[in-house]
N, C-alpha and C positions, 0 to 999 in steps of 0.2 A: 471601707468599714463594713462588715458584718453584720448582717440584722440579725437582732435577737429571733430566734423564732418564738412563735404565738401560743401561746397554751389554752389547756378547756381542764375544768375540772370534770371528772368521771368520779362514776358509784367506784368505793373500792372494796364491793364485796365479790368480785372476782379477779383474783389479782395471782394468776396463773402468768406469771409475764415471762417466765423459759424455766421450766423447772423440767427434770430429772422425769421420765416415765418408769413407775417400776412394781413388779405383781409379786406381792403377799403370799407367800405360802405356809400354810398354818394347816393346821387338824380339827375337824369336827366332832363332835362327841362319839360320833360311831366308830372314828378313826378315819374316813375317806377324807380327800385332801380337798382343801378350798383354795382361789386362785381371789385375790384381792387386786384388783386395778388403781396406782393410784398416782399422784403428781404432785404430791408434799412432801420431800424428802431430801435430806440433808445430812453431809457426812463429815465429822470430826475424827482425827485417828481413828479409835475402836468405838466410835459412839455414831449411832444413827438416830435421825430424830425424824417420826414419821407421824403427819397428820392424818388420822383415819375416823371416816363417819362412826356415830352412835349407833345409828342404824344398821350397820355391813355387820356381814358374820365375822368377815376378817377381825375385827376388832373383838367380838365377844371369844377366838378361838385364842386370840393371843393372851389375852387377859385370864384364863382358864388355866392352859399350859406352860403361858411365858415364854412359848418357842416359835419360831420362825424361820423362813426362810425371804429376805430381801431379793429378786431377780431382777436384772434391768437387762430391759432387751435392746436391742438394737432397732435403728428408724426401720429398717427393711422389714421388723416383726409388728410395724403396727396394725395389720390388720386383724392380725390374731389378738391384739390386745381391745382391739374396736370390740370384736365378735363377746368377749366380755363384758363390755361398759354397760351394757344393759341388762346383768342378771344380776342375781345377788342367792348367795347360802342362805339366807335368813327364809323358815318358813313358819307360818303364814308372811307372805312379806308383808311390810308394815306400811299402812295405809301411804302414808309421808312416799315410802318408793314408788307405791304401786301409782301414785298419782302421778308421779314422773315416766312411768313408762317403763320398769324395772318388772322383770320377772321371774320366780324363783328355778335356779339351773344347780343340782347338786353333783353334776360331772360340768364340771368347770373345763379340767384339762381336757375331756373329748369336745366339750365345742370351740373351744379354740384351738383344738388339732394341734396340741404340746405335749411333750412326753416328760413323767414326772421319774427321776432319778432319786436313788436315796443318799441322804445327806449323812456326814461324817457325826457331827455331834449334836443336831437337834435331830428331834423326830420325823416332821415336815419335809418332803420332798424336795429336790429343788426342779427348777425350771432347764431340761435340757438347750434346748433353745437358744436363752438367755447365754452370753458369752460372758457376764459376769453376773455370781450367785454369793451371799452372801450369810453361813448361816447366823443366826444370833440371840441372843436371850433379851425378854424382857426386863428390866431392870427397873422404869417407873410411870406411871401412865398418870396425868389428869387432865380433868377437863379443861377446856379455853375458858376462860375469864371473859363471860359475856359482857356485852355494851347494847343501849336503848336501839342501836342501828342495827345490831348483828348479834342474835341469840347463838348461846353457845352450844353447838350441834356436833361436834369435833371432840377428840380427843388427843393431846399431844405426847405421842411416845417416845422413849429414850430407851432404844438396844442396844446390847454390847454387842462387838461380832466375835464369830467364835472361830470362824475360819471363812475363807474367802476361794472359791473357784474360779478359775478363769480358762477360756478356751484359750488353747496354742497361738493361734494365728491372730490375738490381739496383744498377743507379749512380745517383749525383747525379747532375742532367744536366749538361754540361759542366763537371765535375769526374774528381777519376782518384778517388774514394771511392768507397765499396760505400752501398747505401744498408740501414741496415740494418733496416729495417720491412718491404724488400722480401726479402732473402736471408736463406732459411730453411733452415739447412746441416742435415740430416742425422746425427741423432748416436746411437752406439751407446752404453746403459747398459747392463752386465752381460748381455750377449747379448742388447739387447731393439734396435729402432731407435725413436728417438722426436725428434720437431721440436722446434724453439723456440717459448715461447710469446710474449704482447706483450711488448716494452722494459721494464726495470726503472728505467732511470735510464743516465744517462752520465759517464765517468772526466773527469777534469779534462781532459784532453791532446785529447778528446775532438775532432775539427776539423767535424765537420756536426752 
């Protein structure tokens, strides 16, 4: 017989438990580019649904514009996206970041040593780097629905995508598939980064 195993209850206000790493590419009022770090994001067909701070520029550049670029890097790019997590577009930074140890950086792509490519139909650059780039439009933003445990600090956005880039060497070849033995996307666990490891098996709908 199988013992159950034993549980604990945990705070669930950090509930990063494997999600997607992926950097915001949007326009600031002067027009130079901002690079948004972030690990709430989720994809239906043509629809991206991405949780981004009140506080970040990324959030006030998209709300402005409505355009974007989605990048998801690869595990191998985490450290360029570390060299990130601690600046932010926003200036004066606002108290809330500075307290955390965020400090305002408005060449984003020089210190994370990324070269910005231009995109077919948003304005927003995209992330050479990145092997999959996604551009896309704003389509509707609101805030989270606070609770007495957890102030709503977040914004929940819904983009179309408008067209999608992908390097060579993560596709079938002469296909529009990702190959997936090749793309190794980047995923944050509970503030950790960690890669994919081999295939497990494949979904029925499955097409390579």
């Amino acid at each position: 017989m199988t013992d159950t195993p034993r549980h604990r209850v945990i705070a669930p206000r950090i509930l990063y438990f494997g999600t997607p790493v992926a950097l915001l590419s949007t326009l600031n009022e002067d027009g130079s580019p901002n690079l948004t770090p972030l690990s709430s994001a989720w994809a239906l067909d043509d629809r991206l649904v991405l949780g981004l701070g009140m506080l970040g520029q990324g959030l006030e550049n998209l709300r402005r514009t409505r355009e974007a670029v989605v990048n998801l890097p690869s595990a191998s790019l985490w450290p360029q996206v570390e060299r990130l997590a601690p600046t932010t577009g926003r200036f004066p930074v606002p108290d809330e970041k500075s307290a955390m140890g965020y400090q305002h950086e408005p060449r984003k792509f020089e210190r994370a040593g990324l070269t910005p490519l231009p995109s077919d139909t948003v304005s927003p650059p995209r992330v050479a780097e990145c092997p999959l780039q996604l551009e896309a439009v704003l389509l509707a933003a609101h805030m989270a629905t606070p609770t007495p445990e957890c102030p709503s600090d977040f914004v929940i956005a819904e983009l179309r995508v408008t067209r999608v880039h992908a390097h060579e060497h993560v596709t079938v070849p002469d296909t529009h598939h990702v190959d997936v033995t090749r793309w190794q996307p980047l995923l944050y666990v509970f503030r950790h980064y960690v890669g994919t490891g081999p295939g497990l098996g494949r979904n029925f709908r499955a097409e390579t």
